[in-house]
C-alpha positions in Angstrom: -26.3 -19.9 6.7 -25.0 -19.9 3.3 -21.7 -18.4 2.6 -21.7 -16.1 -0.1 -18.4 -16.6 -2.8 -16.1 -13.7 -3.4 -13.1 -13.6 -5.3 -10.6 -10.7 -5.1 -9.1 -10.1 -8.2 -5.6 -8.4 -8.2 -2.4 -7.8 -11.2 -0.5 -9.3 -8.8 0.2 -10.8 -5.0 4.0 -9.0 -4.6 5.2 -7.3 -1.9 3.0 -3.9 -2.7 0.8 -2.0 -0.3 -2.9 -2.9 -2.0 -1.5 -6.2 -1.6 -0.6 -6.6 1.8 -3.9 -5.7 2.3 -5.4 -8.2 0.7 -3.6 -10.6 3.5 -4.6 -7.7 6.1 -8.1 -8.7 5.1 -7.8 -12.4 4.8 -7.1 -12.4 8.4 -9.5 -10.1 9.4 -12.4 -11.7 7.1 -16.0 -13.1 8.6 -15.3 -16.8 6.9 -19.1 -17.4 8.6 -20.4 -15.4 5.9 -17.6 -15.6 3.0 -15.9 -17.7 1.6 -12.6 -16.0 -0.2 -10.5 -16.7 -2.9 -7.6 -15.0 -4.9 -6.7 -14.8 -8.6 -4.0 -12.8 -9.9 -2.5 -12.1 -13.3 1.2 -11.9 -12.8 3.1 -15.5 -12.1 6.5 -14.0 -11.0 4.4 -11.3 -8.8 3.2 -14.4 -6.1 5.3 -13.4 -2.9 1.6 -13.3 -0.6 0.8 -16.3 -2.0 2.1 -18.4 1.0 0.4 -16.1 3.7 -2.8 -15.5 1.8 -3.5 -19.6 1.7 -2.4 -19.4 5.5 -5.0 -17.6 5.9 -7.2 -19.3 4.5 -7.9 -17.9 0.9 -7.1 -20.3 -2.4 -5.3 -18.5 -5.0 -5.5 -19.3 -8.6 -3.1 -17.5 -11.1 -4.3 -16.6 -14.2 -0.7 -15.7 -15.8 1.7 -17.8 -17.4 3.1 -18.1 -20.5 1.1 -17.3 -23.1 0.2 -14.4 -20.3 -2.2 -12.4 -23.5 -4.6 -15.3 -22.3 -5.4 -14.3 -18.8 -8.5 -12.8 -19.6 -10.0 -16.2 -21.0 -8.6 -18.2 -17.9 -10.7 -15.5 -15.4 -13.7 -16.2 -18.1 -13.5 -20.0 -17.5 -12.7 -19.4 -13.5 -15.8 -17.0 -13.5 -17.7 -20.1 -15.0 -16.8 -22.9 -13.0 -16.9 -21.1 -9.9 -19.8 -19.1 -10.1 -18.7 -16.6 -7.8 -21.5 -14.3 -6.2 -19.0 -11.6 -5.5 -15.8 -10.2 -7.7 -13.6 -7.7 -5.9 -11.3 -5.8 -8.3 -8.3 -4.5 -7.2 -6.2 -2.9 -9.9 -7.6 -1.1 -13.1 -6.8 -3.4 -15.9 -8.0 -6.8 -14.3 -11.0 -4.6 -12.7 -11.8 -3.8 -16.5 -11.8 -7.8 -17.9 -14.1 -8.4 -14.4 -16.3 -5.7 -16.1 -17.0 -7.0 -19.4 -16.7 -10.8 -18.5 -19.6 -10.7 -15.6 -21.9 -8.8 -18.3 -26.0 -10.7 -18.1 -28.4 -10.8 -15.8 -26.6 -13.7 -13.7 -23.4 -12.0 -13.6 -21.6 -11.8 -10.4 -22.2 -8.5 -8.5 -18.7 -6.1 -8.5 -16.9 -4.1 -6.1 -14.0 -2.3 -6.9 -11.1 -1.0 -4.7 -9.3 2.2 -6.0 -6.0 2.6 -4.5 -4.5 5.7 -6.6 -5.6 8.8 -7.9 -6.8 8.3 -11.3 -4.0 10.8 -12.7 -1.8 7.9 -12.1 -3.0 5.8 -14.7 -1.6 5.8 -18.5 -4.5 7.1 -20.6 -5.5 3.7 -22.4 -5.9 2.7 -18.7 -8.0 5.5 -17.6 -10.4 5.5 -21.0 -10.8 1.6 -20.3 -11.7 2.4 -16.4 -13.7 5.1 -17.2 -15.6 3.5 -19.9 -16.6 0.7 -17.7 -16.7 2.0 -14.3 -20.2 2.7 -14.2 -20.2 -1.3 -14.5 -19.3 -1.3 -10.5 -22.3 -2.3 -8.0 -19.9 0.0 -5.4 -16.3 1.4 -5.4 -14.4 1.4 -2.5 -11.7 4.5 -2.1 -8.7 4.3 0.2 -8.8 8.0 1.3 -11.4 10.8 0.4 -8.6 12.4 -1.8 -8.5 9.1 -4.0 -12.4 9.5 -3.7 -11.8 13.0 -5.2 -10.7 11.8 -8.1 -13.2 9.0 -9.3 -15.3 10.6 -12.4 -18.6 10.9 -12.4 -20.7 9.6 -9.8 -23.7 8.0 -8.9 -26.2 9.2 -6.3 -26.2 7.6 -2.6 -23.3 5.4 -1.0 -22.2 3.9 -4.3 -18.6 4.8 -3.5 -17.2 4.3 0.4 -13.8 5.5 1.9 -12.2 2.8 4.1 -9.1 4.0 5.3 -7.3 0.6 6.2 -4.8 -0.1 8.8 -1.8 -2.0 9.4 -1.2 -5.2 11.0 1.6 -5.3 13.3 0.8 -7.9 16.0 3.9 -9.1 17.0 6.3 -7.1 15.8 9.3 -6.8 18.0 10.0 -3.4 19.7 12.0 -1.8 22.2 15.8 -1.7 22.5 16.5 -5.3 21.3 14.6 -5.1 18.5 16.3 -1.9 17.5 19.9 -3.4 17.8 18.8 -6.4 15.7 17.2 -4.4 13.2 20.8 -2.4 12.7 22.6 -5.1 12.8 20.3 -6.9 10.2 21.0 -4.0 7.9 24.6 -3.0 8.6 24.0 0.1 10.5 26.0 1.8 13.3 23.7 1.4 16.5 24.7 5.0 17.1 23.5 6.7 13.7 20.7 8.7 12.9 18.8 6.5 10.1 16.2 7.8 7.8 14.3 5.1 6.5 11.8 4.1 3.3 9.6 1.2 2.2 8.6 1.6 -1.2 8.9 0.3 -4.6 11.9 1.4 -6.8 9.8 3.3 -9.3 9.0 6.7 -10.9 5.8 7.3 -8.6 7.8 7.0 -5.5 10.2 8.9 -6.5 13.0 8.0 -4.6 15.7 10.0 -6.8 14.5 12.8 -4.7 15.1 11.6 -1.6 18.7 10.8 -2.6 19.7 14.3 -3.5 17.8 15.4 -0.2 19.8 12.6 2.0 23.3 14.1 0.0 22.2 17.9 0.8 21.5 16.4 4.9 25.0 14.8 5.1 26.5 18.2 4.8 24.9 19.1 8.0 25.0 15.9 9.4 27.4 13.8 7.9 27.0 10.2 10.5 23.4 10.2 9.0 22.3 7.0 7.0 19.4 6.5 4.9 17.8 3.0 4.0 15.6 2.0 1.0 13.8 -1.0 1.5 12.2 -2.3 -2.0 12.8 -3.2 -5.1 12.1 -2.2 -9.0 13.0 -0.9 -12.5 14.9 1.8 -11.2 17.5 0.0 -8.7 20.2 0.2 -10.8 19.7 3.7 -11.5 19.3 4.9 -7.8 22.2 2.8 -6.9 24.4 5.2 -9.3 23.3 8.4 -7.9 23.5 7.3 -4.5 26.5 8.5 -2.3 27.9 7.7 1.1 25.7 5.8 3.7 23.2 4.7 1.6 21.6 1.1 2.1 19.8 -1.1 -0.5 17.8 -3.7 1.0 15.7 -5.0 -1.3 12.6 -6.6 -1.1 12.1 -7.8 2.4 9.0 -10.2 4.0 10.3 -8.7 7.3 9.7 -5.1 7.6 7.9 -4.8 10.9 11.0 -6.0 12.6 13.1 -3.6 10.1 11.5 -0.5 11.2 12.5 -0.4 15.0 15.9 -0.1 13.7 14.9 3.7 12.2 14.8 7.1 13.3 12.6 8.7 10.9 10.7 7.2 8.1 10.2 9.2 4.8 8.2 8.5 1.3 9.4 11.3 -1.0 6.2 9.7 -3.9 5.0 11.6 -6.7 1.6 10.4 -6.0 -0.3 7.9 -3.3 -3.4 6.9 -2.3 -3.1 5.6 1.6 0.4 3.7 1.9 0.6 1.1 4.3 4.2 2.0 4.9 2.9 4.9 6.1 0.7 3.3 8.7 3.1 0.9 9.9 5.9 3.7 10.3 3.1 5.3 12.9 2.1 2.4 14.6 6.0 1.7 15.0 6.4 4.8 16.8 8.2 6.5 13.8 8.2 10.3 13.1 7.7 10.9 9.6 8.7 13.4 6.6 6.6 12.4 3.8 5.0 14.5 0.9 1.5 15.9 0.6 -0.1 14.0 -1.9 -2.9 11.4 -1.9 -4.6 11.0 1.1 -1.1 10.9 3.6 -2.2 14.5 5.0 -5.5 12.8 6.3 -3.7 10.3 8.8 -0.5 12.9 9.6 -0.9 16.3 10.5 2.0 18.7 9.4 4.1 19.5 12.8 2.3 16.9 14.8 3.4 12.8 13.8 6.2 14.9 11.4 6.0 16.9 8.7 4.5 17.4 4.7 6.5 18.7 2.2 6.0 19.2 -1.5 6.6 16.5 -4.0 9.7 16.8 -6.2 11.5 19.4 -4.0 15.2 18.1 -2.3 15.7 21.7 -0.9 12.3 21.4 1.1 12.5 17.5 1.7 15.9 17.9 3.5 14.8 20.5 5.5 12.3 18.9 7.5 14.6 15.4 7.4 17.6 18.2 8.9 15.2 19.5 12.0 14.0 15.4 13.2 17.6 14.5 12.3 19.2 17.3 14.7 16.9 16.9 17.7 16.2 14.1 19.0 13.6 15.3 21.5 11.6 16.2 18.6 11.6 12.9 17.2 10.5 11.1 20.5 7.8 13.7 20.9 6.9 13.4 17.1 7.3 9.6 17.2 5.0 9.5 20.3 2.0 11.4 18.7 2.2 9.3 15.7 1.7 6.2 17.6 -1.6 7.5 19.5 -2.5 8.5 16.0 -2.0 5.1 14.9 -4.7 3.8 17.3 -7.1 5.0 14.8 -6.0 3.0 12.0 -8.2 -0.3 12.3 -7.5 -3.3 10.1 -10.2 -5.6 11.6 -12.7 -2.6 11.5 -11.8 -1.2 7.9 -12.6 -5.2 6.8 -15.7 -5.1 8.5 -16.2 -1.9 6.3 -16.2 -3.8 3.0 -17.9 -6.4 4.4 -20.9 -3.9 4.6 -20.4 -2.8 1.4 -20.9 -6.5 0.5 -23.5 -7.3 2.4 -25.2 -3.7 0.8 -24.5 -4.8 -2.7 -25.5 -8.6 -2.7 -29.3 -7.9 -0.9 -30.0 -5.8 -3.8 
């Protein structure tokens, strides 16, 4: 049988969530019937890099400097590979894909969309919108993403695959725990609160800080830990009080997250975070806020609790009640893990791959 070719094409390969899928996918991936490869636009964003080509997938970069040529480097990869199949998944690249795979012997296009559109800036939006239609299918990472995609075509052209973590072998139990504090400079006997998230505007993380300073009145031998990196570091780092952590980017999360109590994303706006989903599979209660499609994996009361976006009063509330009882966070953390048994890497890439298969018989 002949394998079919299909690039994914993504801004970059850092450590993000709709990138770690991408290496989710690589090792979940039928290589019988595909054959995968990678090109991304940003040089300095090539962290995966390493652990997508262990996988199996060639990367190409298109960046570099001059990087206002990208678009002609895709043009000329697009030719010389003749690729069956083009993958999009961030707006702008998705948009060059669009108008560079134009003719009858264009390659066929799928697009992921991993936030809600009222994320992008508005030259971003009119650019996706004008060409979207361009898309052989669309895949959505939660039916509220979904809910936000313009206007529509009749029948299956857009799919929601909610994606999963990939966790195998990540350490747990007690050990793993007094590692993971002693990896970040914790007190094995505090209650930490911990994130995974960028360092921008959309996650929001100045929130969070004025919630963790309104907790520490109540419980002052709390600790909270941010674990990312971004524009705004320098910024959070001057609002932040006592007990706060900055660990930057890490490659080593999994092992990080034995070492918290509760895990909380305080965003502005989501789509499906995979910090989110490995939190769960880790055990993890969580306080997070109800936006994007986080109330369809976690149920308000049962794996933790929702709260509003941009609202420290409410936020530390619900971080105050898992903080101050821990049977509540063992019978939280428990329910989130069985939850987590829904969330199915290997099955959400067999997903796509039916979209692909769907899309290339036509």
């Amino acid at each position: 049988m002949t394998r079919r070719r299909v690039l994914w094409l993504a801004k970059g390969l850092g450590r993000g969530g709709a990138e770690q899928l991408l290496v989710n996918c690589a090792r979940n991936a039928d290589t019988s019937r595909y054959e995968f490869e990678v090109a991304y636009v940003l040089p300095y964003k090539d962290a995966l890099v390493p652990a997508l080509e262990a996988a199996g997938v060639r990367t190409h970069c298109l960046g570099g400097a001059p990087g206002a040529l990208w678009p002609w480097r895709l043009r000329s990869l697009l030719a010389e590979r003749r690729y069956d199949l083009v993958h999009s998944h961030m707006p702008v690249p998705a948009v060059a894909a669009r108008l560079l795979t134009l003719g009858p012997r264009g390659a066929r296009l799928v697009h992921t969309e991993h936030n809600v559109w009222e994320r992008y800036r508005t030259p971003t939006r009119w650019a996706n919108a004008l060409t979207y239609r361009r898309n052989d299918a669309v895949i959505a990472v939660s039916h509220a993403v979904a809910g936000t995609i313009g206007r529509r075509r009749p029948g299956d052209w857009v799919t929601v695959v909610h994606h999963g973590p990939d966790l195998t072998g990540a350490p747990e139990g007690p050990a793993a725990r007094a590692a993971a504090r002693e990896a970040l400079g914790l007190p094995q006997e505090a209650v930490v609160i911990g994130t995974v998230g960028n360092l921008t505007p959309k996650k929001d993380q100045a929130t969070l800080l004025a919630a963790f300073a309104q907790l520490r009145r109540e419980h002052p031998s709390a600790a909270l830990v941010l674990i990312g990196a971004g524009p705004l570091e320098q910024q959070l780092r001057a609002q932040a009080g006592e007990s706060v952590v900055f660990a930057g980017s890490r490659s080593d999360v999994p092992a990080l997250l034995p070492g918290l109590d509760v895990f909380t994303l305080s965003s502005r706006a989501e789509g499906l975070p995979v910090a989110l989903m490995e939190a769960m599979t880790s055990g993890l209660p969580s306080v997070v806020t109800r936006v994007g499609g986080m109330p369809e994996v976690l149920d308000d009361g049962e794996q933790g609790f929702l709260v509003p976006p941009g609202d420290p009063a409410a936020l530390a509330a619900a971080l105050g009640r898992l903080a101050g009882d821990g049977g509540l966070r063992e019978r939280l953390g428990s329910a989130a893990r069985e939850r987590s048994k829904s969330f199915d890497v290997a099955g959400a890439q067999r997903s796509i791959e039916q979209v692909y298969a769907r899309v290339l018989a036509r």
